[in-house]
C-alpha positions in Angstrom: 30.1 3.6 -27.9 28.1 3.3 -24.6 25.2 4.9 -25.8 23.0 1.7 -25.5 24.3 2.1 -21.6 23.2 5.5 -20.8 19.7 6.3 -19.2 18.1 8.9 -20.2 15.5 10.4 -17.7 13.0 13.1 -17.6 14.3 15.0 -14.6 12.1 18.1 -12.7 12.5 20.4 -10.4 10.1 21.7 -7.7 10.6 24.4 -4.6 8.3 22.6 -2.3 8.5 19.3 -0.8 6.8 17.0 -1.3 6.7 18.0 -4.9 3.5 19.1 -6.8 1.8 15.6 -8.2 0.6 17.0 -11.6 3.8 17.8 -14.2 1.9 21.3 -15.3 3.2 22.5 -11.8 6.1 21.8 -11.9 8.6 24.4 -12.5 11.8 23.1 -14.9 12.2 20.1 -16.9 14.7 18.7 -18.6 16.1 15.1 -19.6 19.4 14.0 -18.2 21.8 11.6 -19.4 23.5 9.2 -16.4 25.0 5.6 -17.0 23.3 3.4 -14.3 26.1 2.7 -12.5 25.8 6.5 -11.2 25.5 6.4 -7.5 22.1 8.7 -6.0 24.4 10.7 -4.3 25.8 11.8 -7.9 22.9 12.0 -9.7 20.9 14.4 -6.7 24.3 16.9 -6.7 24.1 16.5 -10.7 20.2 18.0 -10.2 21.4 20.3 -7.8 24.0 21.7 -10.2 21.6 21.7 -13.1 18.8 23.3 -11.9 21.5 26.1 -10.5 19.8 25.4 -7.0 21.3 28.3 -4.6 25.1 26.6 -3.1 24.4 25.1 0.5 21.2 23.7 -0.8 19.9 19.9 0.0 17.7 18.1 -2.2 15.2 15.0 -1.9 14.5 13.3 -4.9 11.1 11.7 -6.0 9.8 9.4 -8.6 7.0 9.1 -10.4 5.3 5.7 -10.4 3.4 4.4 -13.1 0.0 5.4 -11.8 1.1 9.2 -11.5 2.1 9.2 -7.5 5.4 10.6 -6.0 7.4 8.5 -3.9 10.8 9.5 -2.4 13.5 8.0 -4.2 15.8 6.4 -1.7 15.7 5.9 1.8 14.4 9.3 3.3 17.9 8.6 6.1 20.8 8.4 3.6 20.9 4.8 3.8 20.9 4.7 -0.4 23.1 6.9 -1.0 25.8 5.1 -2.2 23.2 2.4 -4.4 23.4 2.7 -8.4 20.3 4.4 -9.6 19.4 1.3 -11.7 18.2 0.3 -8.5 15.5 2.6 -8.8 15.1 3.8 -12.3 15.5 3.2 -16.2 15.5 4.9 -19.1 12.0 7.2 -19.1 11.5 7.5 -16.1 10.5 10.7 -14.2 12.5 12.0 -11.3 11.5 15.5 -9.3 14.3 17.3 -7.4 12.6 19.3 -4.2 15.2 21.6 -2.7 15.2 22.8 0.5 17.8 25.1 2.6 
C-alpha cells in the first residue's frame, strides 16, 4: 500500500568517528526501510537500536556523496533534529552511523 513511499537506504555502522571512507572498512551493513517523513532524530535511534549499539550510546550520522566523501548528516548542533530525512536522502542512498559514548 505505501510501498512506493518507503525509502529504502543502505545503512552502516562504524566505531570511529569520522567514519572510515572506503565501505570494505566498514563494520555492519544493512538496508533499512523509513518513510520520508521520519524525522533524523528517529531514524539515528532506529540505527542505534539496530546495530545493538551499547544503551547510553550517541550517534552521528554521515552520508555518502556521490563522489565517495562522508559528510555529517545534519547540523553537527542538533539544529536538524526534528527535519524529515527527505531532506537529506532518498532511496539508495548510503548513511554510516559512528557511535560514541
Amino acid at each position: 500500500m505505501l510501498d512506493h513511499l518507503i525509502l529504502e537506504i543502505k545503512a552502516s555502522f562504524s566505531a570511529v568517528s569520522p567514519p572510515p571512507s572506503t565501505t570494505k572498512m566498514l563494520a555492519l551493513t544493512r538496508v533499512v526501510k523509513v518513510l520520508p517523513s521520519t524525522p533524523l532524530r528517529i531514524l539515528r535511534l532506529k540505527l542505534l537500536k539496530l546495530f545493538k549499539a551499547p544503551r547510553g550510546s550517541e550517534g552521528e550520522l554521515w552520508m555518502r556523496m556521490t563522489d565517495g566523501r562522508l559528510v555529517p548528516l545534519g547540523d553537527i548542533r542538533g539544529a536538524d533534529e526534528d527535519k524529515d530525512i527527505d531532506w537529506w536522502l532518498e532511496s539508495g542512498s548510503e548513511v554510516v552511523l559512528c557511535t560514541k559514548n
